[in-house]
TORKOL-4160 file (C-alpha; in steps of 0.2 Angstrom, whole numbers, padded with zeros to 4 digits, m for minus):
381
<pt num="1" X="m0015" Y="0095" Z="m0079"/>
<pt num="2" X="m0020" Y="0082" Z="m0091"/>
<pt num="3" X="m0017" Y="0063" Z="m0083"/>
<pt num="4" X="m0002" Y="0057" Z="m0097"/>
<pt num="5" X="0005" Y="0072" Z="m0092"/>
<pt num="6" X="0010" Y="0065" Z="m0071"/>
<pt num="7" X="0024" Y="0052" Z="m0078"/>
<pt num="8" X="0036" Y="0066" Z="m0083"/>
<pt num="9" X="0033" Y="0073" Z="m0065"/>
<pt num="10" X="0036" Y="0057" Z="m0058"/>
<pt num="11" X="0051" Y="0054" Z="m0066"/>
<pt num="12" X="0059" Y="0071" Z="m0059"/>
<pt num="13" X="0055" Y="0065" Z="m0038"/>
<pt num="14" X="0066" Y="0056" Z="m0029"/>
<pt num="15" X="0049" Y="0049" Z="m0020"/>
<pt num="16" X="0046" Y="0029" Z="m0016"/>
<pt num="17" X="0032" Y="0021" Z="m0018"/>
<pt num="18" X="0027" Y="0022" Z="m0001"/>
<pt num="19" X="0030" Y="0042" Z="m0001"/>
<pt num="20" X="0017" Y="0041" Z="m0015"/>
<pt num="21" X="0004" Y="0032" Z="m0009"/>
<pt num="22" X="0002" Y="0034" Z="0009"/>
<pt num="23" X="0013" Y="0051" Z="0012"/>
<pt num="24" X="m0004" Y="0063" Z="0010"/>
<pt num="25" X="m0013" Y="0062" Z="0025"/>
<pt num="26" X="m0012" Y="0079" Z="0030"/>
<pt num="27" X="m0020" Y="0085" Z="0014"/>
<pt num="28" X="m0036" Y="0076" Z="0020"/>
<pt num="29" X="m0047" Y="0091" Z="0016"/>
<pt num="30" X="m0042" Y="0091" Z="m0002"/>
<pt num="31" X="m0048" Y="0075" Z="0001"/>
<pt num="32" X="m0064" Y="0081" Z="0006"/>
<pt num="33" X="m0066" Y="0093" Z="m0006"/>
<pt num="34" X="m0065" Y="0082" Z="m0019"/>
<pt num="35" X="m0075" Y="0069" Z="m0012"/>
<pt num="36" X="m0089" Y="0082" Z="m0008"/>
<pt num="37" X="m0091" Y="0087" Z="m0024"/>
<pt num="38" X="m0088" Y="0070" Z="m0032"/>
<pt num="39" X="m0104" Y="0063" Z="m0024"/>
<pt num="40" X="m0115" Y="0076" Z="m0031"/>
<pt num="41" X="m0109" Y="0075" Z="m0047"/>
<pt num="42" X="m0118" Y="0058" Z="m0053"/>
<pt num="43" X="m0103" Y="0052" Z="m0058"/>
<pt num="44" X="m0108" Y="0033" Z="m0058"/>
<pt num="45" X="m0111" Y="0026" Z="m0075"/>
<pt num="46" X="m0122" Y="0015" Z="m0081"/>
<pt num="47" X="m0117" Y="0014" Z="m0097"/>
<pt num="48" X="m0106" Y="m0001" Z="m0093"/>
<pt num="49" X="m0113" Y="m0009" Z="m0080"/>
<pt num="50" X="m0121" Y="m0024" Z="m0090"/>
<pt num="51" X="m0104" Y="m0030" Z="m0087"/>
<pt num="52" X="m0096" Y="m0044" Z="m0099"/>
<pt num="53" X="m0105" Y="m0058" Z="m0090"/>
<pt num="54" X="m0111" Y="m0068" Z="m0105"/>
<pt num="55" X="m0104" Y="m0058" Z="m0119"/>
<pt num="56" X="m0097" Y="m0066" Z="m0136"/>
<pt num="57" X="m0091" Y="m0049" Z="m0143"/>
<pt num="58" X="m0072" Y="m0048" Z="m0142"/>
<pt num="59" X="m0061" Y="m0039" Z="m0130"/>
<pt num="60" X="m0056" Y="m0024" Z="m0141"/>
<pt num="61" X="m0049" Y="m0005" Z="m0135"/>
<pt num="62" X="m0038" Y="0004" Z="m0126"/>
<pt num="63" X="m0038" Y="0001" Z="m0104"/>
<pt num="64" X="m0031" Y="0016" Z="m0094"/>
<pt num="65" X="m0022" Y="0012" Z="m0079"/>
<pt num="66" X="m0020" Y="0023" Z="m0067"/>
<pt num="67" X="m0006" Y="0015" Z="m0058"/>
<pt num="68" X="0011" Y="0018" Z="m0050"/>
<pt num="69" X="0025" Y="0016" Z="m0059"/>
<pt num="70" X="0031" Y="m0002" Z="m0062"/>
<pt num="71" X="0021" Y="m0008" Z="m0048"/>
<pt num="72" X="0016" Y="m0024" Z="m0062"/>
<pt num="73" X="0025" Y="m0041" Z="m0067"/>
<pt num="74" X="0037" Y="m0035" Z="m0079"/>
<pt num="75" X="0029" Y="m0046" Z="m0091"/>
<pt num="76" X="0011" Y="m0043" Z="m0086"/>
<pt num="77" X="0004" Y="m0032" Z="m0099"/>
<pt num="78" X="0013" Y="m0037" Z="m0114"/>
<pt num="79" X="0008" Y="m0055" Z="m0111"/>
<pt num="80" X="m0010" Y="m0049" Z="m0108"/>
<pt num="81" X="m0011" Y="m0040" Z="m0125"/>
<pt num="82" X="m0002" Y="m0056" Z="m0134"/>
<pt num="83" X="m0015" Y="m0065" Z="m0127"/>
<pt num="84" X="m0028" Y="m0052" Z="m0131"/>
<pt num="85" X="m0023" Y="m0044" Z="m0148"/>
<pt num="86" X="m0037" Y="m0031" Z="m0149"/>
<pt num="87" X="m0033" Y="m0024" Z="m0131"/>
<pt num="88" X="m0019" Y="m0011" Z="m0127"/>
<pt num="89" X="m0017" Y="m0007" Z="m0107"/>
<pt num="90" X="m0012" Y="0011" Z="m0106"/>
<pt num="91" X="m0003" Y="0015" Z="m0088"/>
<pt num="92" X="m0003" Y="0031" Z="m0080"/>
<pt num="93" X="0004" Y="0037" Z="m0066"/>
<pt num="94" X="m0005" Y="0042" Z="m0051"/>
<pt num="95" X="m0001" Y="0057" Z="m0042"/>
<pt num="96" X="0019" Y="0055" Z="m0035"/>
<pt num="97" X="0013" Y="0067" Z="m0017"/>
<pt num="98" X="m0001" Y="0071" Z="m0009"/>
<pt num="99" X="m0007" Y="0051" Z="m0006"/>
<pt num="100" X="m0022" Y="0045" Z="m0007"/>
<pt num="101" X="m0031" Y="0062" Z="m0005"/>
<pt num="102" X="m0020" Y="0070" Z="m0021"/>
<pt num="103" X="m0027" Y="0052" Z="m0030"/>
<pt num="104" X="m0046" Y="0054" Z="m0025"/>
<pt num="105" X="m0046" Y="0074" Z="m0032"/>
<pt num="106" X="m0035" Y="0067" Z="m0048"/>
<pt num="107" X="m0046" Y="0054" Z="m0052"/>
<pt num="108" X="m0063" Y="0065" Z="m0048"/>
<pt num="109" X="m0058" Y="0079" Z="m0059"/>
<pt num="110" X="m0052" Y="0068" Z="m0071"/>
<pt num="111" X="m0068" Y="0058" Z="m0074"/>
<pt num="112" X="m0069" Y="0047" Z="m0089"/>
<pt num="113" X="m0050" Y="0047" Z="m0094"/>
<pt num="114" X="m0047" Y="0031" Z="m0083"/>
<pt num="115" X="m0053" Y="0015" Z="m0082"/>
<pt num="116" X="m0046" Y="0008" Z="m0066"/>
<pt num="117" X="m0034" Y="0012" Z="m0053"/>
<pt num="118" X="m0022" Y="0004" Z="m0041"/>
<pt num="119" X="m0028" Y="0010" Z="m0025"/>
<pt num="120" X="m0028" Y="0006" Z="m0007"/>
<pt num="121" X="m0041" Y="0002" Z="0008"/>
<pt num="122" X="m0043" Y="0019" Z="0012"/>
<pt num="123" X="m0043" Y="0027" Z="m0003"/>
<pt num="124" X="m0056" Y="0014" Z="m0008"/>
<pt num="125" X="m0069" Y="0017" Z="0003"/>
<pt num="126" X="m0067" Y="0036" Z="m0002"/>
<pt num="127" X="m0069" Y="0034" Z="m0021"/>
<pt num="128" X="m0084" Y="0021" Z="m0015"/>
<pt num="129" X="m0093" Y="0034" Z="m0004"/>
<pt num="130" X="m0090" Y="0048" Z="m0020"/>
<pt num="131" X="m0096" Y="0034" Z="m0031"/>
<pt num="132" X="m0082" Y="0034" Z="m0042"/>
<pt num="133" X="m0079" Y="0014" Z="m0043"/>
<pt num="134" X="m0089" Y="0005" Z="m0056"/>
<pt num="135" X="m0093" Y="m0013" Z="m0047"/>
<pt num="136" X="m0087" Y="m0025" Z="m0054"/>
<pt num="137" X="m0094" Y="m0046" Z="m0057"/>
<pt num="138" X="m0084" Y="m0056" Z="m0049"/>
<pt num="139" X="m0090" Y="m0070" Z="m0059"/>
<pt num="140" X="m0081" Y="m0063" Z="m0073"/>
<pt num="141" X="m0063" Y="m0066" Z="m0062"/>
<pt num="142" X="m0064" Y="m0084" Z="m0059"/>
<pt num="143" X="m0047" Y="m0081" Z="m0053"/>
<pt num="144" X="m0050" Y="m0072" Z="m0038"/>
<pt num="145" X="m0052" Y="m0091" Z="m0030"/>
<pt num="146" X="m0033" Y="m0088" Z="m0027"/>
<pt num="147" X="m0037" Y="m0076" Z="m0015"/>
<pt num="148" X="m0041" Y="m0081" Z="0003"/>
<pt num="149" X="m0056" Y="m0075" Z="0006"/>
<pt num="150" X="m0049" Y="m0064" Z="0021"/>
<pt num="151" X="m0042" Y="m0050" Z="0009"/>
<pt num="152" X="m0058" Y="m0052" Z="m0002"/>
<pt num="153" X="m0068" Y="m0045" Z="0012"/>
<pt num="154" X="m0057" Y="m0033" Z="0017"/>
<pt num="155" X="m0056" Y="m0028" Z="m0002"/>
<pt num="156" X="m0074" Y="m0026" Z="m0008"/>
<pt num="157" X="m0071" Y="m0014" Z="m0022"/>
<pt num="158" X="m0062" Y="m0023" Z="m0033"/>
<pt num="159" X="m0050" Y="m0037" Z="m0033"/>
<pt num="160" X="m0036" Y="m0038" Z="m0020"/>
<pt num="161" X="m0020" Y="m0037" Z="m0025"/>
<pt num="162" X="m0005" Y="m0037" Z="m0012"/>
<pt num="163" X="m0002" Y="m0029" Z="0005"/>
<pt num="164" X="0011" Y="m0021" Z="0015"/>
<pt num="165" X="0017" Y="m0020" Z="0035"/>
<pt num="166" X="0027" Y="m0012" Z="0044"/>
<pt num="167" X="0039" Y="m0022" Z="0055"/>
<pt num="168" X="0057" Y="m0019" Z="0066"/>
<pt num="169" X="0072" Y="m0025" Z="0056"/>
<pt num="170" X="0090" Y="m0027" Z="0067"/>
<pt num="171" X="0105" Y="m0032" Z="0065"/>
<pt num="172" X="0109" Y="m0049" Z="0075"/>
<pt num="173" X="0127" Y="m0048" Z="0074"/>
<pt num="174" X="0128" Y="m0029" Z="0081"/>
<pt num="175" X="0117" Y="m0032" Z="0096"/>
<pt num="176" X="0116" Y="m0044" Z="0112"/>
<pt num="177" X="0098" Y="m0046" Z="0112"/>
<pt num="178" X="0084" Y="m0051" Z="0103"/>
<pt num="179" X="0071" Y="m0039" Z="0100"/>
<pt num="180" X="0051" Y="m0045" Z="0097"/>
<pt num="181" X="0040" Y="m0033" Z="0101"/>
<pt num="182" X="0039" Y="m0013" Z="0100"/>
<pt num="183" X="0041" Y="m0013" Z="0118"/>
<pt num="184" X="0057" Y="m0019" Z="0115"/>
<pt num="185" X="0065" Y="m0007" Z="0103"/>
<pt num="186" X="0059" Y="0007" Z="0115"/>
<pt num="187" X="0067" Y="m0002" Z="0131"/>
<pt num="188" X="0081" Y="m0003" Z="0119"/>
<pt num="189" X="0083" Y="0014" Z="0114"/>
<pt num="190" X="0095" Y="0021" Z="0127"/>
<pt num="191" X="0107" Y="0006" Z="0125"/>
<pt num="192" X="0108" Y="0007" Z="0106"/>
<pt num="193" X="0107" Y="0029" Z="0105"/>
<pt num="194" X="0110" Y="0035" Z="0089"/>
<pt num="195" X="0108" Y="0018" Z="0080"/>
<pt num="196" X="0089" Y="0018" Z="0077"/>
<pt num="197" X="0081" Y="0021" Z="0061"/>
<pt num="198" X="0063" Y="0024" Z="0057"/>
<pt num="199" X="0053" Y="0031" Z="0041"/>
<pt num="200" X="0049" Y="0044" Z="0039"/>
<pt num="201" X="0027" Y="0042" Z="0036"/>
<pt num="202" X="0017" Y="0050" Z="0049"/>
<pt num="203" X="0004" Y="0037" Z="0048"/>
<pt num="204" X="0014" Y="0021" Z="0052"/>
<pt num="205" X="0027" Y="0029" Z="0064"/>
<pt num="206" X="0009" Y="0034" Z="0075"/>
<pt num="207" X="0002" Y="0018" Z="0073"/>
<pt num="208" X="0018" Y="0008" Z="0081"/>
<pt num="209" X="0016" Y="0019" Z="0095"/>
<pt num="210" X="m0003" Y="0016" Z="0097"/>
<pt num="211" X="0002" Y="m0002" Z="0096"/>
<pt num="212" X="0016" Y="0000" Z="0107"/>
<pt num="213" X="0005" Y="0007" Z="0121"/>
<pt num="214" X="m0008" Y="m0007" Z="0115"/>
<pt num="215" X="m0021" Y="0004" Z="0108"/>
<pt num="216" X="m0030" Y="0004" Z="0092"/>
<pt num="217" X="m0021" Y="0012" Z="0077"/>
<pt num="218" X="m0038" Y="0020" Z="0070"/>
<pt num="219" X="m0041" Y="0027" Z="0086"/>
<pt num="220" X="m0047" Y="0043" Z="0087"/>
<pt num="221" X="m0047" Y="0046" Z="0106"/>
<pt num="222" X="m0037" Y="0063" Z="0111"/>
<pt num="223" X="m0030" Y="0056" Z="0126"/>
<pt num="224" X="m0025" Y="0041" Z="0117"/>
<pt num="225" X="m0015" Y="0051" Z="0104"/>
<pt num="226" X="m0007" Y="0062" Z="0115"/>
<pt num="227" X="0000" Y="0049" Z="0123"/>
<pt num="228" X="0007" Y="0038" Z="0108"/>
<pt num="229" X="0016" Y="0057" Z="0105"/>
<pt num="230" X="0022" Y="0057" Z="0121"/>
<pt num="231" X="0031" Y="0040" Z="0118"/>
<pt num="232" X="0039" Y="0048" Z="0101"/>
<pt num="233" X="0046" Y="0060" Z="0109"/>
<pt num="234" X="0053" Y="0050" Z="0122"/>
<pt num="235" X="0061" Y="0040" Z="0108"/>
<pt num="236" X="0067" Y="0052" Z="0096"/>
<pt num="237" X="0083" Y="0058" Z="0107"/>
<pt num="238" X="0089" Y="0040" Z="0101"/>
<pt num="239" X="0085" Y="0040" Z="0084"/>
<pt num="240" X="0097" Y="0043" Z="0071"/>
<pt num="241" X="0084" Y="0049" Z="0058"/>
<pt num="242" X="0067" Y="0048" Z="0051"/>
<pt num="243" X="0070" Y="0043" Z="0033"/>
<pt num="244" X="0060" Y="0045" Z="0017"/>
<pt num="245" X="0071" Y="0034" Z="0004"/>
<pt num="246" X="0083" Y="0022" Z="0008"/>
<pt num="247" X="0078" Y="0015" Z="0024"/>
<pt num="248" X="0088" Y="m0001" Z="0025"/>
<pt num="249" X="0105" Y="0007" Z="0019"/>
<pt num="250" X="0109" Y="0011" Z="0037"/>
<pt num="251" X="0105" Y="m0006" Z="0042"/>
<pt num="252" X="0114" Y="m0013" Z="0029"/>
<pt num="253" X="0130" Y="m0003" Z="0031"/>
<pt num="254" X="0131" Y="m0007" Z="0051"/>
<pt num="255" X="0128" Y="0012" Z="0055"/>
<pt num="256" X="0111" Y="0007" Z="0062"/>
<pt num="257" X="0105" Y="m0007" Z="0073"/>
<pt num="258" X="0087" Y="m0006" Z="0072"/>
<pt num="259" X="0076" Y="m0001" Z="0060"/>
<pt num="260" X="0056" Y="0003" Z="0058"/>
<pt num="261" X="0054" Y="0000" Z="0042"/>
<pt num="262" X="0042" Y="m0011" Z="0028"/>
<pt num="263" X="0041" Y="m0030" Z="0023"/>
<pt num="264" X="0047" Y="m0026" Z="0004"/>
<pt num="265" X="0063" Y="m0014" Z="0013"/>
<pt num="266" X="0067" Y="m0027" Z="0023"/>
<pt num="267" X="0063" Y="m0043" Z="0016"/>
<pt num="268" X="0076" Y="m0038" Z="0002"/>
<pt num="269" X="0089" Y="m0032" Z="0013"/>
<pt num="270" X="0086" Y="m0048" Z="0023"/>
<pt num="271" X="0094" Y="m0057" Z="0006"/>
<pt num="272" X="0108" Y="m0046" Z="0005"/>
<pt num="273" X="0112" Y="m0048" Z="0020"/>
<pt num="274" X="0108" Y="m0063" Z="0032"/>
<pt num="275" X="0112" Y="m0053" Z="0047"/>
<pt num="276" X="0097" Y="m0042" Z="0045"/>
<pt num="277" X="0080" Y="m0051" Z="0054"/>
<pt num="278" X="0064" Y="m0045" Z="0050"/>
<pt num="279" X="0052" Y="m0046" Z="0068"/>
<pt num="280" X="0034" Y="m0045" Z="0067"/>
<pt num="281" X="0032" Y="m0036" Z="0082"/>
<pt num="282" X="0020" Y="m0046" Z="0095"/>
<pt num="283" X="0009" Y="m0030" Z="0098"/>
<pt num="284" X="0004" Y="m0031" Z="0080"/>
<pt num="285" X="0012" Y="m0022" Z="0062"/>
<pt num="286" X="0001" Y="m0008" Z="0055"/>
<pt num="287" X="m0005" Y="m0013" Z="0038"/>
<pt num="288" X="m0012" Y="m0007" Z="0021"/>
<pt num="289" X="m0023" Y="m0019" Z="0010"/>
<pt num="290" X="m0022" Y="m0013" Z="m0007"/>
<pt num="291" X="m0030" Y="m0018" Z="m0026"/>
<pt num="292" X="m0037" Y="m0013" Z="m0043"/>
<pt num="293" X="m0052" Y="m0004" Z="m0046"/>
<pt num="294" X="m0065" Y="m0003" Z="m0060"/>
<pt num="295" X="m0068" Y="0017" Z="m0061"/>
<pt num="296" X="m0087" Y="0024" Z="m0062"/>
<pt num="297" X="m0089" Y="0028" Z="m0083"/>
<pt num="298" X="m0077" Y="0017" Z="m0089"/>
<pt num="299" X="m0085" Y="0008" Z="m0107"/>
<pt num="300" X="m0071" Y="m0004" Z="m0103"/>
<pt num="301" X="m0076" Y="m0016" Z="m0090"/>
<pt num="302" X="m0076" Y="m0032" Z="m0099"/>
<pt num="303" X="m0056" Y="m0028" Z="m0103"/>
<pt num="304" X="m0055" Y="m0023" Z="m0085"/>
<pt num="305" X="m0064" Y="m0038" Z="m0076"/>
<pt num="306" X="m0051" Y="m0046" Z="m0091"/>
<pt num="307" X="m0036" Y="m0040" Z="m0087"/>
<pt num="308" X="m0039" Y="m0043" Z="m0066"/>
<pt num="309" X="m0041" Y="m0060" Z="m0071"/>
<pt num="310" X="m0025" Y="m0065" Z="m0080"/>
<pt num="311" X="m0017" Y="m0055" Z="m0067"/>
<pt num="312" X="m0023" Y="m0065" Z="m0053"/>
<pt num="313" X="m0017" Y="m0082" Z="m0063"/>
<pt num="314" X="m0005" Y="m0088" Z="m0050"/>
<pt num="315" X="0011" Y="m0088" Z="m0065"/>
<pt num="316" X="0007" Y="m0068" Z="m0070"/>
<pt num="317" X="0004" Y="m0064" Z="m0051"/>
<pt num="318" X="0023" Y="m0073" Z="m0046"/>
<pt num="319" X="0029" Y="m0061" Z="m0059"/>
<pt num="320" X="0022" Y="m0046" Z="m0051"/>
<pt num="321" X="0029" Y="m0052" Z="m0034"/>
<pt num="322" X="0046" Y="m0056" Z="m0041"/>
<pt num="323" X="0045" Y="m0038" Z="m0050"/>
<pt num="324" X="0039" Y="m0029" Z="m0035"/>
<pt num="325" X="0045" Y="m0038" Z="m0020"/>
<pt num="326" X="0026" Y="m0037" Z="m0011"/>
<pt num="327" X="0020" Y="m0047" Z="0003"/>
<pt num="328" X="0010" Y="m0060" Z="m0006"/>
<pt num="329" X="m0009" Y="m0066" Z="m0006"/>
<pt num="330" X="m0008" Y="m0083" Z="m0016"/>
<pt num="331" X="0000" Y="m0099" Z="m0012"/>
<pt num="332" X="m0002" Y="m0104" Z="m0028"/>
<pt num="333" X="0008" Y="m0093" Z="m0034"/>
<pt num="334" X="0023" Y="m0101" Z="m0022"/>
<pt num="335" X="0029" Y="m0113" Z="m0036"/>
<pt num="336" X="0031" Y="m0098" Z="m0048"/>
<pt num="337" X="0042" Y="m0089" Z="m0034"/>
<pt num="338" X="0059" Y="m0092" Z="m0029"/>
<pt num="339" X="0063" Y="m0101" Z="m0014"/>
<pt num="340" X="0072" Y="m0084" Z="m0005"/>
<pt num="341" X="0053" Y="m0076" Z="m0008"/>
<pt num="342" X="0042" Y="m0091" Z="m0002"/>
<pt num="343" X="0055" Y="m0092" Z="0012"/>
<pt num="344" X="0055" Y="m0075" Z="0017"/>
<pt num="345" X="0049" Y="m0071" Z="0035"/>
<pt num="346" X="0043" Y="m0051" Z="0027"/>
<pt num="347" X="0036" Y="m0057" Z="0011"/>
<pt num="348" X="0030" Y="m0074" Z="0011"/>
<pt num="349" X="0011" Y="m0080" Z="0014"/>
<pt num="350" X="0010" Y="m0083" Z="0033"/>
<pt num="351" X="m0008" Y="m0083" Z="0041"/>
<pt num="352" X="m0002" Y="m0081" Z="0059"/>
<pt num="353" X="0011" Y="m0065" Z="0051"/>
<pt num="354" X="m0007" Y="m0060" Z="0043"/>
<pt num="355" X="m0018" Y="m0063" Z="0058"/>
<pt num="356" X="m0007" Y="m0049" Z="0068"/>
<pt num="357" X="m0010" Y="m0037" Z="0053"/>
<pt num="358" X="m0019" Y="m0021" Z="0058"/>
<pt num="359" X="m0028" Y="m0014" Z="0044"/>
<pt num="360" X="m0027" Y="0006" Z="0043"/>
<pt num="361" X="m0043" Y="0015" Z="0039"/>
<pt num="362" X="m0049" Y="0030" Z="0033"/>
<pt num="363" X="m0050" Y="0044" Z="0045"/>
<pt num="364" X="m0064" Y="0059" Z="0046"/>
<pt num="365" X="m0054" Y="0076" Z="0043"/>
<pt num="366" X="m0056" Y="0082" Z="0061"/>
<pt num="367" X="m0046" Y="0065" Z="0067"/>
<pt num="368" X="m0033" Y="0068" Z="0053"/>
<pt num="369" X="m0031" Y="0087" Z="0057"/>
<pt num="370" X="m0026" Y="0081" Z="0076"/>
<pt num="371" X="m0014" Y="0069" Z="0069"/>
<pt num="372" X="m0003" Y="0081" Z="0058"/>
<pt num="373" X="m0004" Y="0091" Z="0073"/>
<pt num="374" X="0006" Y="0078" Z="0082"/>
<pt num="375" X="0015" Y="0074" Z="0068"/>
<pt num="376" X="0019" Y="0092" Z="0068"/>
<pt num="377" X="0025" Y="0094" Z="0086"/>
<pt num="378" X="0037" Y="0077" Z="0084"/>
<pt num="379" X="0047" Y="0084" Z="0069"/>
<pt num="380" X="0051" Y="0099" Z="0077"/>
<pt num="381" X="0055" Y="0091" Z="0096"/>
């Protein structure tokens, strides 16, 4: 299937973002596959890699983005291309299931339609090892100085664009206690059985139990795993549902009292309804760190390094934080925000929030295999 040709699938599943990015885990070996072949195809370019550092010829052509579907300011990319008449920006959309492994094999067997890519951490260092990123020079996005240099290092592929964490949302008017930490929800569990929402991602529904035990969420230790499965199904008599889409709604409704759910759920339920706390759980939140990417071929990395820097301007980046409801990376964009966002325990910029973040990485296939197998056994329990 030709790459224009995804948006049309898109449009026909009932998928959130989340579903798209992250829901793929277990098709790893595709993954593999893909990456396998990617790294012995020579698939780095050189015929751009002079960057635009120093160039006087104008920025001119057409950029394709591979990204998700109105994950941009709403007024991003027809401000750029005011700004820069001879460029038109081209979107895409990635690949609505299979995750990051479905978006490693598209972008592979695809090679030279696209010119950069929204992708996360984990994907990142996939695409890097199959050498399908095009470096690009930070020199040419003096912009990324609005960027702490935390998520710069984390992000090394490209630039750094936002991030997202699981947290535990309640209702404060429905309960008598004050939940902060995922030990909590699970001591909770009997009192409030039937009332407890979490989504429906196998990757982060693992990882708060690995944090809930105090383990690492990377971990790949058997007797480690089979004991964060163990706590799953000692919870899951007392959850009312593991859901894909509308996460919040239960919460919001009053049918649920506790939810596992994500920073840009949650923060906008939060608004709508003031009864609704969002708790960054003291064991730590799971976390993905995610950006744009130059791809390895492209003959568009000046407009590529271009674009990255107008989108990191603080007044473009506020517009994709107001458009997308992220978890933010610049304070200077807080002047562009409203108040509700800056002010927002799930979406603003809060070092110590950060500084609990734990960042999921990419897994070898045999880890991932033992984990779908878990996953596996806890949906049918």
């Amino acid at each position: 299937m030709a790459p224009d040709d995804q948006s049309g699938q898109w449009l026909s599943l009932p998928m959130t973002r989340r579903a798209a990015l992250r829901h793929g885990a277990q098709f790893a070996g595709l993954a593999s596959l893909g990456l396998a072949a990617a790294c012995g195809s020579g698939s780095s370019s050189s015929s751009s890699a002079s960057s635009s550092a120093g160039t006087t010829e104008p920025l001119s052509g057409t950029v394709t983005f591979a990204n998700y579907p109105e994950w941009i300011g709403a007024h991003e990319v027809a401000a750029f291309e005011k700004a820069n008449p001879g460029v038109k920006i081209h979107q895409v959309s990635e690949l609505t299931s299979g995750g990051n492994a479905a978006q490693i094999v598209q972008i592979h067997q695809n090679q030279g339609s696209y010119d950069m890519a929204l992708a996360g951490n984990t994907a990142s260092q996939q695409l890097a090892d199959g050498k399908l990123i095009q470096p690009v020079d930070i020199n040419n996005i003096p912009n990324i100085k609005y960027i702490p240099s935390y998520f710069r290092k984390s992000f090394p592929w490209g630039v750094p664009t936002d991030y997202g964490k699981v947290g535990l949302g309640y209702r404060k008017d429905l309960m008598s206690e004050t939940p902060t930490s995922w030990a909590d929800l699970w001591d909770l569990a009997p009192k409030y059985s039937g009332k407890i929402i979490f989504t429906d991602y196998d990757v982060d529904v693992i990882s708060v139990a690995l944090l809930k035990l105090g383990y690492d969420i990377n971990t790949t230790d058997p007797g480690q795993l089979d004991q964060a499965k163990q706590a799953l199904l000692d919870i899951k008599p007392h959850v009312q549902a593991f859901l894909p889409t509308n996460v919040t709604k239960p919460l919001l409704n009053g049918s649920a009292v506790m939810t596992v759910d994500y920073d840009y759920d949650l923060g906008p339920a939060s608004h709508d309804n003031p009864n609704v706390v969002w708790v960054p759980p003291k064991e730590g939140m799971p976390a993905y760190l995610e950006g744009w990417i130059a791809i390895a071929g492209t003959d568009k990395l000046p407009e590529v390094e271009a674009f990255m820097n107008f989108h990191l301007d603080p007044k473009n980046y506020a517009d994709f934080v107001k458009t997308t409801g992220a978890a933010y990376e610049e304070q200077a964009a807080n002047k562009y925000l409203p108040a509700s966002t800056v002010n927002s325990p799930a979406q603003r910029y809060d070092p110590k929030v950060i500084a609990t973040v734990h960042w999921e990485r990419y897994l070898d296939p045999a880890s991932q295999q033992l984990r779908n197998q878990i996953w596996e056994e806890v949906q049918a329990a």
